[in-house]
Each structure stands twice: as C-alpha cells, then as structure tokens.
C-alpha positions in Angstrom: 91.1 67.4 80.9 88.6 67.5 83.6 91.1 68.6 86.0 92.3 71.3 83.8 88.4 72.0 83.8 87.8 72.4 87.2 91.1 74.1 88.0 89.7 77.0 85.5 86.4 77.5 87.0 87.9 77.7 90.1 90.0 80.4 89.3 86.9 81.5 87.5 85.1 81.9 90.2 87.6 83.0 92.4 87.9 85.8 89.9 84.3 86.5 90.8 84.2 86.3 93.9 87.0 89.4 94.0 84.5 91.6 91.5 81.8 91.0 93.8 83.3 91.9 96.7 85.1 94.9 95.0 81.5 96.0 93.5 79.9 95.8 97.0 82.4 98.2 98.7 82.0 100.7 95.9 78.2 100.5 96.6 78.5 101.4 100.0 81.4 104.2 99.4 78.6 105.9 97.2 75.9 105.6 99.6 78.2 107.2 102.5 79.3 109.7 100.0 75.7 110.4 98.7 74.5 110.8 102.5 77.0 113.1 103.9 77.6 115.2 100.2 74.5 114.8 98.0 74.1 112.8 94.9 75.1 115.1 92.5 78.9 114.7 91.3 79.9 118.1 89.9 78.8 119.2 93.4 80.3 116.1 95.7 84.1 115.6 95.0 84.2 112.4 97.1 81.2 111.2 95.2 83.4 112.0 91.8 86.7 110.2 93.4 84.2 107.1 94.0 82.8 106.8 90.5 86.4 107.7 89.1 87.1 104.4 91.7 84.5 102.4 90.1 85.3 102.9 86.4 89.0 101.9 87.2 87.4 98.1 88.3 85.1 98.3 85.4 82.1 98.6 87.4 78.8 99.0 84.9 77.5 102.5 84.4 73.9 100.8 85.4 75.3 99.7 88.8 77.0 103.1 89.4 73.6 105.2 89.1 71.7 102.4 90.5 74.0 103.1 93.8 73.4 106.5 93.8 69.3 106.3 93.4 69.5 104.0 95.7 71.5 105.8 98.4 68.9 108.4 98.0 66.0 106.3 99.3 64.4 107.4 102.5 64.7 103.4 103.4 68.3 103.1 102.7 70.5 101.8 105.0 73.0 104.5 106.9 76.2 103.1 107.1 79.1 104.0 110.3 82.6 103.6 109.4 84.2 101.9 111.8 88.1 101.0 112.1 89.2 97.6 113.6 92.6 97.1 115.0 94.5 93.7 116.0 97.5 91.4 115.5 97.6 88.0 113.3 99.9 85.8 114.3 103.4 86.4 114.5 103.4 89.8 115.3 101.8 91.3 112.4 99.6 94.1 112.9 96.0 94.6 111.2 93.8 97.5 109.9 90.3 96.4 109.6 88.3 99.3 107.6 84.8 98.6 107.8 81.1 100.3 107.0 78.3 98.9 108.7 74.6 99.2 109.8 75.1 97.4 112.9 78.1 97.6 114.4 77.3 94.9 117.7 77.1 92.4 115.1 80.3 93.8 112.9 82.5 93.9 115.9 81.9 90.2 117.0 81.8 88.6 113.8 85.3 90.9 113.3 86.3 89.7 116.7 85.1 85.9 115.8 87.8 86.1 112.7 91.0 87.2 114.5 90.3 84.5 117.0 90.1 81.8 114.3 92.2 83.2 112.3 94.9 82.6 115.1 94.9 86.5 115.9 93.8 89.4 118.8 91.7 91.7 117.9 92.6 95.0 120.2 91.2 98.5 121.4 91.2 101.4 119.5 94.4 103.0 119.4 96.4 99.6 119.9 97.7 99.2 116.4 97.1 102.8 114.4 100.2 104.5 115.4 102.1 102.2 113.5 100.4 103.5 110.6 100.1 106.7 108.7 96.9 107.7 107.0 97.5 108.9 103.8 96.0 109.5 100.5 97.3 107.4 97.5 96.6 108.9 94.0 97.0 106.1 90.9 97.7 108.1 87.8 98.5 106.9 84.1 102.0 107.8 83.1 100.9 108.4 79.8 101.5 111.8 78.7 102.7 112.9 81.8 106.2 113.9 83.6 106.6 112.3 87.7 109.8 115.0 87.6 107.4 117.9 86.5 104.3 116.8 88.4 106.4 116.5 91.4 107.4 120.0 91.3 103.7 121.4 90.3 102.0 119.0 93.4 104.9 119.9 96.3 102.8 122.7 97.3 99.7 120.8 97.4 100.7 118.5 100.0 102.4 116.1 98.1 104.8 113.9 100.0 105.9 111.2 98.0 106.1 110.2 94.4 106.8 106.8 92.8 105.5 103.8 90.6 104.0 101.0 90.9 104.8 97.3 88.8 102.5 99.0 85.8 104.1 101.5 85.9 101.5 103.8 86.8 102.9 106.9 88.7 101.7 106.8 92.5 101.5 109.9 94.4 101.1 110.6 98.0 99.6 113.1 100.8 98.4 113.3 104.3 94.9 112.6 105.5 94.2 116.5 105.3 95.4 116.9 102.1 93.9 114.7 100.3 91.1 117.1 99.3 93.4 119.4 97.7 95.3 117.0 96.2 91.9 116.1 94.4 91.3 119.5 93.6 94.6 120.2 92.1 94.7 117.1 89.9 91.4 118.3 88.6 92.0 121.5 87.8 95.0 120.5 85.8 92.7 118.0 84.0 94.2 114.8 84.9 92.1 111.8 86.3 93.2 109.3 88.2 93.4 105.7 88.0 92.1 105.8 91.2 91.9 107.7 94.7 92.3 106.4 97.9 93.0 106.8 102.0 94.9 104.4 102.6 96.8 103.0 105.9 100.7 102.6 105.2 102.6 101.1 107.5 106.1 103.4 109.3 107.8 100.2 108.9 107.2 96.5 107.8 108.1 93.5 109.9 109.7 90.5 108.0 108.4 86.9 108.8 108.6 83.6 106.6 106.9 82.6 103.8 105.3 80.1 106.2 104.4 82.4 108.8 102.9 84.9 105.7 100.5 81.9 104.7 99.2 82.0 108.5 98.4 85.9 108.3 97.0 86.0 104.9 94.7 83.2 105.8 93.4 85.3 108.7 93.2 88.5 106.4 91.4 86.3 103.7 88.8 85.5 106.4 88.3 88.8 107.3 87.8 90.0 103.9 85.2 87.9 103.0 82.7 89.5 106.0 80.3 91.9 104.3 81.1 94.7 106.4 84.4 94.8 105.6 85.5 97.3 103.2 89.6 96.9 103.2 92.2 95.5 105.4 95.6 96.6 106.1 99.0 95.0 107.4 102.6 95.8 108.4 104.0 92.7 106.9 107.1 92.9 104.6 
C-alpha cells in the first residue's frame, strides 16, 4: 500500500512540476507581450492570444492580472528571446526557445545540458532550416465545420488543416501570417484552444525506442532550466 502511496505522489508531483513550469512560461509571455504591446488586451492582440493560452492550462485569473501588473513595474525584469540550436544524440536535431534576463548565463547553462545530455549544442543557423516556423491554431470542433473553415481561412494564410487525438481541429500558417490568422478567427468569433509559433520539423528522422529514451532525457534536462520556454525536435 505504501508503494502504491508513493508511486501516486510521485506522479503527483510530477503533475506539478509540469503546471509550474507551464505557469512560469505564461508569466513571462505576458511580460514580453506587455513590454513591447501595452497591458491592455482589447488593444494588444498578442497579449489576448497569451491569456486565451493561459485559460486553456487553467491558469488562475489572479495569476493572469498579477502578470500583467507586474510586467508593468518600472523594476521588472526585460526579458530577450533567444533561440538555441543543437543535436542530441543520434542525430536528432533540437530547438531550444528561450526568454531570458541574462543571456551569458542562459547560453552556458543551455550549453552545460546538451553536453550532459550526450548532445552539441551549435551556432545559429546550424539546425533552423530543418524547420519551418509556423503558427498552430488549437480550436474546439464543436459547432464548427474543418471543410467550411478551410475554405473561409485559405485566404488568410492558412496552409494546413487537421486534428489532433481530441479531436480538436488544428490549423496552420506561416510566421507572417499568424497575425491575421488571429484576426480572422476573431472576427468570426471563434476562440481558440490555444495559439502558438511553433517550430515543425520538414521531415522527422526515425531512431529506436532506445535511442528516443537517450534524446528525451536530454530534452527533459533542458526543460527543466528556468529560461527555457519550449523545446523542439525532428524525431519521428
């Protein structure tokens, strides 16, 4: 029984852990968002994708408008983005999106992981192309037609349309369309799940389910670092 116990809080905590970390990335999307756009929503449509972001992990109301009074502080930290680029092992290539306030200190400890982690951490440039940049739109299928939205959104910039496991219908533009995209989904009154950029990979290499344990280990690793907001990878 106490097994079964400890087993549980494990995944308990595991579970928190993952909240945590997916609280502290939304804090600092709405402090970049509040320093470059403002703090109002109705006038800062990245600011109303982020919130729309936060809902969709159940993030508290209190927290949200916390990070926003916060991010308007004249002592509040001013975060770059900065993207990391590298192989784990076997091949695979990595993605490493982060936001920081000091980026000598980012870039080693980033640097410090892929060297653990059995990895190579590389220039900018060295891993990117074998990405696109693209924006990834979550929406609830519910009351809604993919053929019909499809043909409404193909003038937007719209370049692919699927779904997910749930499925959710997932929709998909370039970098500089994302911003329409928003608009357009918006105006039609529809809110999505959630509203990303997101790196997809052109094409996905296939390794072994041994092999996978020895990249996820070193994307785990990376994860956990404070300054970094999301990782991609190439692996099939």
């Amino acid at each position: 029984m106490g097994r079964i116990f400890e087993v549980r809080k494990s995944k308990m905590f595991a579970r928190y852990d993952r909240m945590a970390k997916q609280f502290s990335r939304i804090g600092k999307d709405i402090a970049i968002a509040v320093k470059k756009g403002g703090p109002e929503p109705d006038n800062n449509s990245s600011l109303r994708r982020i919130i729309q972001n936060a809902r969709n992990i159940n993030m508290p109301k209190d927290r949200i408008e916390g990070a926003i009074k916060n991010a308007m502080g004249k002592d509040t930290s001013s975060y770059d983005e900065v993207l990391y680029e590298g192989y784990a092992p076997h091949g695979i290539a990595i993605l490493v999106e982060t936001a920081t306030d000091n980026t000598t200190r980012t870039v080693a400890n980033v640097r410090t992981h892929f060297n653990k982690g059995g990895g190579t951490l590389g220039n900018s440039g060295s891993v990117s192309f074998l990405f696109r940049h693209l924006g990834v739109f979550k929406l609830s299928s519910e009351g809604l037609s993919a053929e019909d939205l499809e043909l409404e959104l193909i003038d937007y910039g719209l370049e692919e349309l699927g779904e997910d496991a749930e499925n959710n219908i997932i929709l998909r533009c370039t970098f500089g369309d994302f911003g329409n995209m928003q608009k357009v989904l918006e105006e039609k009154g529809i809110a999505p799940l959630s509203a990303e950029l997101e790196w997809i990979p052109l094409n996905t290499v296939e390794i072994t389910e041994e092999q996978a344990d020895d990249v996820f280990k070193l994307i785990e690793r990376v994860e956990q670092d404070d300054d970094v907001q999301r990782v991609f990878h190439n692996m099939g």
